[in-house]
N, C-alpha and C positions, 0 to 999 in steps of 0.2 A: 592879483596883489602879491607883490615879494614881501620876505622877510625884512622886518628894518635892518639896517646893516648900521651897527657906531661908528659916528670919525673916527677915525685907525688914531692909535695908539701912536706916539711918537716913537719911531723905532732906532736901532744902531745898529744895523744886523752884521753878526760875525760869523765867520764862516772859519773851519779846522779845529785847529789849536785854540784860538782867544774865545769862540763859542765851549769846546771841551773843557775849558777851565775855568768860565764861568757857570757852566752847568752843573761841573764839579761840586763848585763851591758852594752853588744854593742848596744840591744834595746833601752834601757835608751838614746843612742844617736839619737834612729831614732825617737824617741818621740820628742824630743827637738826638731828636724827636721820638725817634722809633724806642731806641735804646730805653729813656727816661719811663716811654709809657708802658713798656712792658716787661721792664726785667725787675718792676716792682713785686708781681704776681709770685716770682721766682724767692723773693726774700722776703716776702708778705710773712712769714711764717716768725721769722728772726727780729722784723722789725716790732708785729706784735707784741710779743715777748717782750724784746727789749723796753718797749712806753709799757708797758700792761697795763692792754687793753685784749677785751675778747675779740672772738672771730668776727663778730658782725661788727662791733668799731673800727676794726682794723683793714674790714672790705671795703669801708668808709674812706680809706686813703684813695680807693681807686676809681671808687666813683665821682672823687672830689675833680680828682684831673679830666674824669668825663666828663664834667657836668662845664668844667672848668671850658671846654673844647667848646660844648654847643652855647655856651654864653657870649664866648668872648669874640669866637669866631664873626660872625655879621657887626658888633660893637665895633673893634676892631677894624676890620677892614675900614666900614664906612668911616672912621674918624681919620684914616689914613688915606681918604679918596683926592687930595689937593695937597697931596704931599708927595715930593718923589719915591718913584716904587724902592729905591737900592735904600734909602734914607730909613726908610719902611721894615722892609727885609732889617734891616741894621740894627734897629731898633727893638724891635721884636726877637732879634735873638738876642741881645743884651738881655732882653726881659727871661726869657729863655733860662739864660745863665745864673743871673742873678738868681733864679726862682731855684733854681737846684743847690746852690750855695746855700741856698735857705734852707732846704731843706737838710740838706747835711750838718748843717750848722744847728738843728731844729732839737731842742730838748724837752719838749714835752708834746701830745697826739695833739692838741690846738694849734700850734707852731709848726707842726706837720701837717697838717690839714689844711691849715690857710694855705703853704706852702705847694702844697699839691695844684690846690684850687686856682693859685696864680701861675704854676707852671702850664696848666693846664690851656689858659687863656690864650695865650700867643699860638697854639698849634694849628687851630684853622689858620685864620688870617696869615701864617708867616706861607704855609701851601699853597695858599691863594695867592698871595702877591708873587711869590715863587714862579707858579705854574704861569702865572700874565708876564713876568720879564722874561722868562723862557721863550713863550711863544710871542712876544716881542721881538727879541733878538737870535729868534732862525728862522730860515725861510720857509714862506708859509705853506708850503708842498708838505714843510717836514715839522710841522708845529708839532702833532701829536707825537711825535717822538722824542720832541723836546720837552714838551710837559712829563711823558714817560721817564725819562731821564731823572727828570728832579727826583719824582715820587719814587724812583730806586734806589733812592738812600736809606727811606723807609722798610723796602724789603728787603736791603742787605743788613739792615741795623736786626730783621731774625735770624739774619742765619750767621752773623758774624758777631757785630753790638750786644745782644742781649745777652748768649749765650756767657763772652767774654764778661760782659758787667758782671753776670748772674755769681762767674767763678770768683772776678774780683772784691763782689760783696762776700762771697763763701770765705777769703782767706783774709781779707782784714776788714771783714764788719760792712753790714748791709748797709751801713752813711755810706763809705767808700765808693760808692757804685751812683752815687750821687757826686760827690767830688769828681769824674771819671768822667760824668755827662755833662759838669760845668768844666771844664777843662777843654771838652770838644768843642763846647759854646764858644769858649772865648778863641778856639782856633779858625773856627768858622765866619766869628766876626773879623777877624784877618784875611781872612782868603776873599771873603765876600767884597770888602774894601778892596783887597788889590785886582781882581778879574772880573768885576761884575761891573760894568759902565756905569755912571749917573745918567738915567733916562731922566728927560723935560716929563713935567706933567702932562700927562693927556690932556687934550684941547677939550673947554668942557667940563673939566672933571670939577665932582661938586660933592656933597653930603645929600644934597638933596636927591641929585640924579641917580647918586649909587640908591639909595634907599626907592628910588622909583620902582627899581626893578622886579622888588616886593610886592607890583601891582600886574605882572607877566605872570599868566597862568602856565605857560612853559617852562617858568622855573622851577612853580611847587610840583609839576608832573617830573620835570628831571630830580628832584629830589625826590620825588613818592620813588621813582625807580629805587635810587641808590638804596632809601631805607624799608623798601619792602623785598626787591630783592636780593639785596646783599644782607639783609634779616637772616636770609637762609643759608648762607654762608657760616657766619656766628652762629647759628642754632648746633652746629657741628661743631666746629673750632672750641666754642666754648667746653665741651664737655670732652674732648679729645681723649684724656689721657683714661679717663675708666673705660671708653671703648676700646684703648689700646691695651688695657692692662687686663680688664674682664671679660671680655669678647676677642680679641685676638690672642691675647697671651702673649703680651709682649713681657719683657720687664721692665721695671718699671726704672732700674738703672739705664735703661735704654730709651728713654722718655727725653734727653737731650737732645739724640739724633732724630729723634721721629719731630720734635718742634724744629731742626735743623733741613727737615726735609720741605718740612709746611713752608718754610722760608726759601728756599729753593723754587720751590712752586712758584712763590708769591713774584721773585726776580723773573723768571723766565714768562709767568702770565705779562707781567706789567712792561717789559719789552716787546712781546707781543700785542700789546692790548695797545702800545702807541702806533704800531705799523698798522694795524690795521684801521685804527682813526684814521691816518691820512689817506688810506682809502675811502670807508664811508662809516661816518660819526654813525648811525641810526643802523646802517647794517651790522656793525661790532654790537652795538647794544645789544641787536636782536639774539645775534650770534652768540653772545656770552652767557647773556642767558638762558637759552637754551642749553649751553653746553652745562653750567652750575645745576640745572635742573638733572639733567642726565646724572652729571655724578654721582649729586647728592642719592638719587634714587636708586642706584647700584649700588653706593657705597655701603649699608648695610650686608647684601651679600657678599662684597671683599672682605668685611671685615671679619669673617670668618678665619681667616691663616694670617701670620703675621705678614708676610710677602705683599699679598695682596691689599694687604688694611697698609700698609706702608706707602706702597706703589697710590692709591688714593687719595692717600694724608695728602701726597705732593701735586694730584690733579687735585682735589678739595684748593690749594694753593695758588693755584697757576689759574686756573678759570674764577676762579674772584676775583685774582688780581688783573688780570685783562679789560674787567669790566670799568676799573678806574679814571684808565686816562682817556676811552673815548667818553666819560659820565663829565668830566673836568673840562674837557673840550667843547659838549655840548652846552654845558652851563655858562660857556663864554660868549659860543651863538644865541643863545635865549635871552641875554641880557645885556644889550648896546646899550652902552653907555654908562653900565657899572660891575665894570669885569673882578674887579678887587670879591666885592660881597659878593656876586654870584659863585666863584672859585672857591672862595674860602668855607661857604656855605656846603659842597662839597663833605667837609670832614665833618661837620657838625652831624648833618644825617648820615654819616657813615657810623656815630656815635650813638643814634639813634635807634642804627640797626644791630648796632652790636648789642645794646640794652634790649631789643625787642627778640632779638634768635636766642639770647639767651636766657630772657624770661619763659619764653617759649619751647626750649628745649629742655629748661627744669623743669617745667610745668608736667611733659607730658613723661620725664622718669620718673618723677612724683609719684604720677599716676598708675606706674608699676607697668607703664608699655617697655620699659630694657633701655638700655644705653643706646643703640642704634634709630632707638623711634627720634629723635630731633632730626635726624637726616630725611625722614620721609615729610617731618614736617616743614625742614629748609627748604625739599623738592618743591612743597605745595606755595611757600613763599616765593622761589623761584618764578615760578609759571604767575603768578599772581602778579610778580615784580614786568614779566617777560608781557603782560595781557598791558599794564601801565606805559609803556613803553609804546607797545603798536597803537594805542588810541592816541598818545602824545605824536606819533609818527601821523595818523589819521588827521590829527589836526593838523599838523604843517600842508599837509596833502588839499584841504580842506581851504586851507588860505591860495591857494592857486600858484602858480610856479616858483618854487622856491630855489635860490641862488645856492651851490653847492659850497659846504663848509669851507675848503680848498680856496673859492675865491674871493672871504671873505677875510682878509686878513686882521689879525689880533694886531698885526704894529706896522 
């Protein structure tokens, strides 16, 4: 028995320049993206302040755009299944836009909060539908690098977007930096209109159909992967800067370059992490995992000299991000016939996992195990994320000859 394979996608494929410039342009969104979600953390401090509200209200802004990501994301998508994908995209980042205007425009933490919570909404789904016109419109040898492509707006938006917002909220007020990412929105939605084709709707396409896909036990297993083992990833990440600051001895004026390097990481994995999809979707999985396992479990003894705990930060970076675009590419194969929600479902458990490593890596500094114990406990997530995987692999094995990702094309 093969794998069901969906009617292909109605495709336009471009090849050079008009592919490079539309792929640009859907990146240009996941920048804006990257930027909004995380260079709040940076002026969390200011913004507080300024609404006065305490610290736990004011953490409140950023859980709102999490919560905001795993809501809206499957909502989302499926309501946009019989609608064209660029129309889609277009849409979504006006919403995008609009939601940070609000936010800078926002005079009281309820007005901020709502604000967050609807910026939040559009983040899966605009990835998702992203990641589907990508591998729409390249050839299907080189999907997974096309999907890789988009999602590196997201990791240039740390090592360029955030830092750059972070200074612009420093010298004229943490709104500013909201104004900044609606500014990108509205350029985005320009770019996107002039290089992105209008693709027909997939043959097929339905609200019903997308929401089927919620009944494919391959999907919830490609999701267990993302949000158990990429748990382990955030069980680090989230606590970074005290292991850089208490355990290496960094300074802590030097905490820009060290988030500048994790962003590095994250570019060079997620380039990597699409070549090797188009090799083999399930062997990268296996591969990444393993590698995130490995780090995480050295990384307490790098973290001893600053060199080393540096040199880390940037494998910590690079080997999560690799595991991305073959987890995105997988999620397209497990679900014919509703590519939109299975992609966009993607961030949601990525959001999952970020709430889970770092519930979990507070947990156990709590506990007075040291700044470094979240990494042993990312490692044990890892292998855990890395065992989910092979039985997900075990199944496909299990249904009898399965048709290789490669000739299975998205459009």
């Amino acid at each position: 028995m093969t794998t069901p394979v969906s009617r292909p996608i109605p495709s336009q494929r471009l090849t050079g320049r008009p592919l490079a410039l539309a792929i640009g342009a859907l990146a240009m969104g996941g920048f804006a993206l990257g930027t909004t979600e995380f260079t709040i953390m940076g002026l969390l401090e200011d913004m507080r302040a300024d609404l006065g509200v305490d610290y736990e209200r004011g953490g409140h802004v950023i859980s709102a755009y999490a919560l905001g990501v795993v809501v809206g994301a499957p909502i989302l998508a499926t309501l946009g299944a019989k609608k064209p994908q660029r129309t889609v995209a277009l849409a979504l980042m006006l919403v995008i836009t609009l939601a940070n205007m609000s936010s800078f425009l926002a005079s009281g933490f309820g007005w901020m909060l709502a604000s967050r919570f609807l910026s939040g909404l559009p983040h899966g789904a605009y990835f998702g539908v992203a990641a589907v016109i990508a591998a729409s419109l390249a050839d299907p040898a080189r999907r997974g690098r096309a999907i890789s492509m988009v999602m590196l707006g997201l990791s240039i938006a740390n090592v360029v977007g955030v830092p750059f917002a972070t200074w612009i909220g420093q010298q004229f007020g943490w709104r500013s930096m909201f104004l900044l990412v609606g500014l990108i929105g509205a350029g985005t939605l320009v770019l996107i209109r002039a290089f992105v084709p209008a693709l027909p709707v997939r043959e097929g396409a339905s609200i019903r159909g997308e929401l089927g896909a919620l009944r494919r036990p391959q999907l919830w297993m490609t999701l267990l992967i993302g949000i158990v083992g990429f748990g382990g990833f955030f069980a680090v990440y989230s606590y970074i800067s005290p292991v850089m600051t208490e355990v290496a001895g960094v300074r802590a004026s030097l905490l820009p370059f060290v988030v500048a390097l994790y962003g590095m990481g994250m570019v060079v994995g997620n380039i990597l992490g699409g070549r090797l999809a188009d090799r083999s979707i399930m062997g990268s999985i296996y591969g990444s995992m393993a590698a995130i396992a490995a780090v995480l479990l050295v990384f307490p003894l790098a973290a001893g000299t600053p060199w080393s705990a540096c040199l880390f930060v940037f494998l910590v970076g690079a080997t999560g991000s690799t595991l991305i675009p073959p987890l995105q590419a997988r999620l397209l194969d497990v679900s014919p016939g509703a590519p939109s929600l299975a992609s966009s479902m993607n961030h949601s458990s990525l959001n999952l996992a970020n709430a889970l490593g770092a519930a979990l890596g507070g947990a156990v500094i709590t506990a007075g195990w040291g700044f470094t114990a979240p990494a042993l406990v990312g490692a044990g997530l890892a292998v855990l994320g890395l065992g989910v995987a092979m039985v997900s692999g075990r199944m496909d094995r299990g249904r009898g000859p399965r048709t290789e990702r490669r000739s299975v094309p998205v459009g």
